[in-house]
C-alpha positions as CSV (number, residue, x, y, z in Angstrom):
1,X,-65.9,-13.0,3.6
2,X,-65.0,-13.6,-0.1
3,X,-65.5,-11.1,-2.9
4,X,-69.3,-10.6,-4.4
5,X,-70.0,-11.4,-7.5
6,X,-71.0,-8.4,-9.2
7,X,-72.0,-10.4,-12.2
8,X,-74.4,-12.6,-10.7
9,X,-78.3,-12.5,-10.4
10,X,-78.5,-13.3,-6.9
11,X,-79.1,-9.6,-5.1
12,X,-76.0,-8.5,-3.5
13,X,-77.7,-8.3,-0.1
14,X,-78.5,-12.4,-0.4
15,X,-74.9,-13.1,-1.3
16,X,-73.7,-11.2,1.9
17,X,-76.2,-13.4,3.5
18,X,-75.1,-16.2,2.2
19,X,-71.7,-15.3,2.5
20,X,-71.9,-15.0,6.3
21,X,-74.3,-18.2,6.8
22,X,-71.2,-19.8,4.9
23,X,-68.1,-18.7,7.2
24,X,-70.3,-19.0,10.3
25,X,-71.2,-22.9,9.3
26,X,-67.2,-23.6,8.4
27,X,-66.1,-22.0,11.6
28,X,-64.7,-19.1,9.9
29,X,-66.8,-16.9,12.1
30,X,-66.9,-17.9,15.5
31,X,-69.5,-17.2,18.0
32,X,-69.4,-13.8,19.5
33,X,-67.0,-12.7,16.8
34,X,-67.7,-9.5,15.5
35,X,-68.6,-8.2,11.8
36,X,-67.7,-5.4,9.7
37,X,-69.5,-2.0,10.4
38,X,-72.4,-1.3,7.9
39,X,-69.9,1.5,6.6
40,X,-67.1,-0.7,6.4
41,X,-69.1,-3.1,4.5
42,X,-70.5,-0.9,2.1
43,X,-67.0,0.6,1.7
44,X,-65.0,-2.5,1.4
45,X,-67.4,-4.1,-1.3
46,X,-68.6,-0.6,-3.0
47,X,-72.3,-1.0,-2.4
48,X,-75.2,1.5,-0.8
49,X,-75.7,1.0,3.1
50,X,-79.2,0.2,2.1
51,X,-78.2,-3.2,0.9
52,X,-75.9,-4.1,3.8
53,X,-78.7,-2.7,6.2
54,X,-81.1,-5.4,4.6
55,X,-78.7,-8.2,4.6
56,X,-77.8,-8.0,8.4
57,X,-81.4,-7.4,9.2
58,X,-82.5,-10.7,7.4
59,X,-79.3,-11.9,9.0
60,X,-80.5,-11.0,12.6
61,X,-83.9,-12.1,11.8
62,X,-82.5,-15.5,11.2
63,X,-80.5,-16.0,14.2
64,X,-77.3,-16.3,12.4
65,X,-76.1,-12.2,14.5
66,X,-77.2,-9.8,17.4
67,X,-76.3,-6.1,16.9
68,X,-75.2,-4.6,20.5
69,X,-76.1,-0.3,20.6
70,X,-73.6,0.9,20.7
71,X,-70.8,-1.6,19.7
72,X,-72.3,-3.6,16.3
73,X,-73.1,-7.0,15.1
74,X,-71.6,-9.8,16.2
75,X,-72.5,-13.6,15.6
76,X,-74.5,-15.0,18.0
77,X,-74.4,-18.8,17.1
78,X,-71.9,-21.1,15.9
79,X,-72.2,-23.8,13.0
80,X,-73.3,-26.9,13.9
81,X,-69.5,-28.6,13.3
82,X,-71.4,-30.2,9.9
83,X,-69.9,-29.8,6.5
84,X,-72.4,-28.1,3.9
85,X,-72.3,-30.3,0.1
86,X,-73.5,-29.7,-3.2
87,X,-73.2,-33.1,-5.2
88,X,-74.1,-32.4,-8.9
89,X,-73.6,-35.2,-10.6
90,X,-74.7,-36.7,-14.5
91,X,-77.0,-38.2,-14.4
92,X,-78.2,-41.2,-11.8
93,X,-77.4,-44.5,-13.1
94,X,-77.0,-47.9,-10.6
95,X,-73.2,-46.6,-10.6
96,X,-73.6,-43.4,-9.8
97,X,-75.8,-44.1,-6.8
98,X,-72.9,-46.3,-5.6
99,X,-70.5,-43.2,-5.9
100,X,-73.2,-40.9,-4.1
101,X,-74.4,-44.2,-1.0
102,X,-70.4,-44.6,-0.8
103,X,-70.2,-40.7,-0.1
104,X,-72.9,-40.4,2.1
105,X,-71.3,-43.2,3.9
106,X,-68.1,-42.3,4.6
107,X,-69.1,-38.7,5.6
108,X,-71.9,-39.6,8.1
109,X,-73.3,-36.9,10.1
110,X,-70.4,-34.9,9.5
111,X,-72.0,-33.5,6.6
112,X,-75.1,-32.5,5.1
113,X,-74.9,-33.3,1.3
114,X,-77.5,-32.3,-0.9
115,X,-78.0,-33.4,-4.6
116,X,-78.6,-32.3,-8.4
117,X,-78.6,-33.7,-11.6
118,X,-77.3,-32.0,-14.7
119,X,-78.2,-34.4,-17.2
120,X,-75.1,-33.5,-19.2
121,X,-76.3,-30.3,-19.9
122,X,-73.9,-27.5,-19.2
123,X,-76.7,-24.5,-19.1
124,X,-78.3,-25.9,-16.4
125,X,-75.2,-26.6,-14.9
126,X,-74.5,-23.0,-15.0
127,X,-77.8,-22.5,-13.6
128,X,-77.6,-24.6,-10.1
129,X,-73.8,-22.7,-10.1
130,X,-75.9,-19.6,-10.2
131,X,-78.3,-20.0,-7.7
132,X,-76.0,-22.0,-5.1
133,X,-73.1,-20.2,-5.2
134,X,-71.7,-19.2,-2.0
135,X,-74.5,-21.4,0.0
136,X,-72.2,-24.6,0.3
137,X,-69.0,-25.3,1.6
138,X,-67.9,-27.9,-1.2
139,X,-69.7,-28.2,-4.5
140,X,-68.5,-31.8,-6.3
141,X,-68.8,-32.0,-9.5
142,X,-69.2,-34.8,-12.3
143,X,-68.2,-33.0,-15.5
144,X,-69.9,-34.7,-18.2
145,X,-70.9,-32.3,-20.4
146,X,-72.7,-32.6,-24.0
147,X,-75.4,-30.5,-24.2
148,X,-75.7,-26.5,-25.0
149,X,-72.0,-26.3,-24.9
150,X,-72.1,-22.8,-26.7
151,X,-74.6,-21.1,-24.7
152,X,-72.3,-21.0,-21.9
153,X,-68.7,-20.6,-20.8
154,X,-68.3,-23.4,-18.6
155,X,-64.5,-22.6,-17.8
156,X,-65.7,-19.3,-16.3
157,X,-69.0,-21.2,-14.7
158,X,-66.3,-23.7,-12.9
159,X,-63.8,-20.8,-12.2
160,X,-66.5,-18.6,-10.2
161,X,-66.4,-21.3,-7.4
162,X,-63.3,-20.8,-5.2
163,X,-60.8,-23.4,-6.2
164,X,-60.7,-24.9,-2.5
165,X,-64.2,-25.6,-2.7
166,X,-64.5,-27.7,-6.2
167,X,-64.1,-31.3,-6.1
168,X,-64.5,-33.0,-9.6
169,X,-66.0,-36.7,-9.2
170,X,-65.6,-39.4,-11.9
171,X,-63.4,-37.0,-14.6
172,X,-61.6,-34.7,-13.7
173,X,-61.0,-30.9,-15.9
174,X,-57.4,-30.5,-15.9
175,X,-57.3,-27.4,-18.5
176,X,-58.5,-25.6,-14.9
177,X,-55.5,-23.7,-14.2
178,X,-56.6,-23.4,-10.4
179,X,-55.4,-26.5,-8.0
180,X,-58.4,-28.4,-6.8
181,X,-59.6,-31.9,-5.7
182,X,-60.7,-34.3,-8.1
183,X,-60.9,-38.2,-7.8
184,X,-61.3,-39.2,-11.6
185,X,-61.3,-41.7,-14.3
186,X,-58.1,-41.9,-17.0
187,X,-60.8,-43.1,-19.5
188,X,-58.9,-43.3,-22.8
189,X,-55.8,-44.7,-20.6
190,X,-57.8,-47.3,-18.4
191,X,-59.2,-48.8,-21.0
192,X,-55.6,-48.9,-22.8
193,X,-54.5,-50.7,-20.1
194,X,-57.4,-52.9,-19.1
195,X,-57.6,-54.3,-22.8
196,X,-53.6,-54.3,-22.3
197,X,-53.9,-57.0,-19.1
198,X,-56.0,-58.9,-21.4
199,X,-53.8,-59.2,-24.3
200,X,-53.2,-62.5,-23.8
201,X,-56.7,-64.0,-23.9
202,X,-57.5,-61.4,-27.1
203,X,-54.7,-63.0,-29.2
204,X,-57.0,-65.8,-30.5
205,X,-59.5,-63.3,-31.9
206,X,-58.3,-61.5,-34.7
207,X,-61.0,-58.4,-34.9
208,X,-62.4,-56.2,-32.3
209,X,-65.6,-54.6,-31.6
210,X,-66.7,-51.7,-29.7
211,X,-70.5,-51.6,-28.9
212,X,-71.1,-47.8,-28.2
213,X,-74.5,-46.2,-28.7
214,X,-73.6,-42.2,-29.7
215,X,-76.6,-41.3,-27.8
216,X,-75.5,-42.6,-24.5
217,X,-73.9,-39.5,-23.7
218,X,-70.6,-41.8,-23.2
219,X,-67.2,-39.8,-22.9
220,X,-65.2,-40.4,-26.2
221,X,-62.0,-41.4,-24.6
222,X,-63.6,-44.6,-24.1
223,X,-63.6,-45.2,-27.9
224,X,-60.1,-43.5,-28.6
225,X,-59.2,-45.7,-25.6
226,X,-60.3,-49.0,-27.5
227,X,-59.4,-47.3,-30.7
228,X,-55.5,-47.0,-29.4
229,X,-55.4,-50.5,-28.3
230,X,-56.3,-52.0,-31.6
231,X,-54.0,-50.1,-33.5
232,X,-51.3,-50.9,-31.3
233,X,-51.9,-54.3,-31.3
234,X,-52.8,-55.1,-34.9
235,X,-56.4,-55.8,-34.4
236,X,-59.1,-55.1,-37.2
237,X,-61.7,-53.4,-35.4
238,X,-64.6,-51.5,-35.7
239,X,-67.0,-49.1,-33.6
240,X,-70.4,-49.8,-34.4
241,X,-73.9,-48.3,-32.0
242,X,-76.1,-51.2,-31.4
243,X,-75.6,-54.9,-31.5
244,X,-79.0,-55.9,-33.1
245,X,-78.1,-55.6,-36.7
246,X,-74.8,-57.6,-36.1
247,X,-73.5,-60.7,-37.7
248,X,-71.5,-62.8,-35.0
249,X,-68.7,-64.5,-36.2
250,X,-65.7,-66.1,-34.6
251,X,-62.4,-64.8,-33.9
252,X,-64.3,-61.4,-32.8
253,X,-63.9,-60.2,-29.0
254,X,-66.8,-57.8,-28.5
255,X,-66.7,-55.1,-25.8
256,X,-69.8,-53.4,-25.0
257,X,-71.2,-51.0,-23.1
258,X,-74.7,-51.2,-22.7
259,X,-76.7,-53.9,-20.8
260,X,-79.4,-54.6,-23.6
261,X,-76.4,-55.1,-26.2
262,X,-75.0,-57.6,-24.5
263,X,-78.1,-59.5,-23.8
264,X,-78.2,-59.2,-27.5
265,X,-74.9,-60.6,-28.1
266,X,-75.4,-63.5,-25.9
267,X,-79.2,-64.3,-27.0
268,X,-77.2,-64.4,-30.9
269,X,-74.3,-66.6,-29.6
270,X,-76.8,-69.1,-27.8
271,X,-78.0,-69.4,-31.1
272,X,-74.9,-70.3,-33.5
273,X,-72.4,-73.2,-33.0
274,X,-70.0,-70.5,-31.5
275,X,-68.0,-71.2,-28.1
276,X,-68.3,-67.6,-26.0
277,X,-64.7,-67.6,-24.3
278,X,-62.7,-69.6,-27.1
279,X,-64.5,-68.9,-30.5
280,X,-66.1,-65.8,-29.5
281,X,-65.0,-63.1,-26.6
282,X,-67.3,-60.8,-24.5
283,X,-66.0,-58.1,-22.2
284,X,-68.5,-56.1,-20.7
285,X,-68.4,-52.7,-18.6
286,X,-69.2,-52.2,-15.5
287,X,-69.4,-55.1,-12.8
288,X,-72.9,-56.7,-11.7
289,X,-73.5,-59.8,-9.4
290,X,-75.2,-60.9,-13.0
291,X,-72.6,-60.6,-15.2
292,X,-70.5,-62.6,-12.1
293,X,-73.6,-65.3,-12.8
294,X,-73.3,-65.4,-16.0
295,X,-69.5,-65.5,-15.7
296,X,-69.0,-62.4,-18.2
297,X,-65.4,-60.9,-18.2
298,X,-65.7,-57.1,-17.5
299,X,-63.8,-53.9,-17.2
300,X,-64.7,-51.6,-14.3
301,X,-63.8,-49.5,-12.2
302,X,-64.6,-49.4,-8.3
303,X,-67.9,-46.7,-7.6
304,X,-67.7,-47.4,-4.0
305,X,-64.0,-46.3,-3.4
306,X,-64.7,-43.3,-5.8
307,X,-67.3,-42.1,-3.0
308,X,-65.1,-43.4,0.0
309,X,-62.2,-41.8,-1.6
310,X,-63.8,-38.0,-2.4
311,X,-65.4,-37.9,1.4
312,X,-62.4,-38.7,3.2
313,X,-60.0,-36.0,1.5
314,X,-62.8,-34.0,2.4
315,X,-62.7,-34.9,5.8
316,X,-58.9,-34.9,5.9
317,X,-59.1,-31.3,4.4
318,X,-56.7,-32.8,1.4
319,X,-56.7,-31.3,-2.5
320,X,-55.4,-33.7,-3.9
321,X,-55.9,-35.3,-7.7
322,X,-56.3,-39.4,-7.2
323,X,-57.4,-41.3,-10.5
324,X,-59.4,-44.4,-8.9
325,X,-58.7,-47.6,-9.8
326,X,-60.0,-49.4,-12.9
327,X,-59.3,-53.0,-13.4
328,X,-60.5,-55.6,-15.8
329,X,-62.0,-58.7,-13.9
330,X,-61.3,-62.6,-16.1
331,X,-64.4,-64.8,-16.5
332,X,-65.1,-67.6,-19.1
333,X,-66.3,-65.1,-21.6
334,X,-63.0,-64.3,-22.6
């Protein structure tokens, strides 16, 4: 059984429970095997007998161990071969439900995964930490993070769960100095690259914009991304938040981000002389069986193998980092 956290809120005679619950469902502790003395316990993890007294009662009381007079406690069932997960993820967009179907998926009934949102906000983050700590087997992560960023230390909140147990989803946090599993985005070097592949088609338009709403909780790599490219390639470009206010105008290659500012874009396009593909360029993000209709040239990267991907190194008992792949897909728009 790992260390307690003497830190936490959780009662220390709950996170013994839990602690046990946990080895017993990852086969740590096998049937029939026996646990620690009370003394030993108390001893080994400096606490009063009281509180280890309580936690094997509750732990008795809940089928998980038997005491035998005489000779002590000893586990009296086995876990049920199934994989305990803590998916904490963003927020949940079309996209992230692919990632999360995709997990589910690939993990069957190997695993029971249950699910939170953070809603970028790193104190609640913290909080689910807090109150689920030591109750899962794997806890994955998505680590966008914008809000309330100074009322916690989130390197210490992502430090407090053993390294073999985080799994970062999406982005990965690679100022962690402990070796874990991630399956991540490159953002700022994806969409280098994707723009990159492109470079060919963008030569006819001589300025660049970067539809990107500052309260769409985006990551900023995304921009210094685009940013990069156009400096690079000697493209006037700008970075503006919405695409009602703007002025279409050829030799422009517009990459945007949200849905409703590209509908924008094409509803102002539809309305000028302007060819979209050879006077004009769209790139959108994201893939949708709408923008293949509408035969809109986007950059994406594939939700469904992100979810395949982080199940079956779970399975495979792998900690690994693997950036997924990101491609950008050609349509008449560019």
């Amino acid at each position: 059984m790992h260390n307690l956290n003497h830190k936490s809120k959780t009662p220390k005679y709950k996170q013994i429970v839990e602690a046990v619950i946990t080895d017993i469902e990852r086969g740590i502790l096998k049937k029939n095997s026996q646990l620690p003395s009370i003394s030993e316990m108390s001893a080994h993890h400096d606490l009063a007998r009281d509180t280890v007294e309580k936690a094997y009662r509750e732990l008795r009381e809940r089928g998980y161990i038997l005491s035998v007079q005489g000779k002590g406690y000893y586990v009296s069932g086995g876990s049920d071969g199934k994989m305990r997960i803590l998916l904490i993820a963003n927020k949940l967009s079309s996209y992230k439900r692919l990632i999360y179907y995709s997990f589910l998926q690939t993990l069957g009934d190997r695993a029971q995964v249950d699910l939170q949102v953070h809603h970028y906000n790193a104190k609640l983050f913290a909080d689910i930490i807090e109150r689920n700590l030591g109750k899962y087997n794997y806890y994955v992560v998505m680590p966008h993070f914008v809000h309330d960023l100074d009322k916690v230390n989130l390197d210490e909140v992502l430090k407090s769960i053993p390294p073999e147990e985080l799994v970062f989803l999406d982005k990965d946090y690679p100022h962690l100095p402990t070796k874990h599993l991630a399956v991540f985005q490159d953002f700022q070097r994806d969409i280098f690259n994707a723009l990159l592949s492109a470079n060919e088609l963008l030569q006819k338009y001589t300025q660049m914009v970067l539809v990107m709403p500052s309260d769409g909780n985006y990551p900023t790599e995304i921009a210094r991304g685009f940013h990069n490219y156009c400096v690079n390639y000697q493209k006037t470009y700008k970075i503006i938040e919405t695409a009602s206010e703007e002025f279409v105008q050829a030799g422009t290659a517009y990459c945007v981000i949200e849905e409703t500012d590209l509908a924008e874009l094409i509803k102002k396009i539809r309305q000028t002389d302007l060819q979209l593909g050879q006077d004009i360029g769209l790139i959108s993000f994201n893939d949708t069986t709408l923008k293949e209709v509408l035969d809109i040239t986007v950059i994406t990267t594939d939700f469904e193998a992100m979810g395949r991907t982080a199940a079956q190194m779970l399975l495979e008992g792998k900690q690994e980092k693997v950036k997924n792949p990101f491609y950008l897909v050609r349509r008449g728009s560019l």
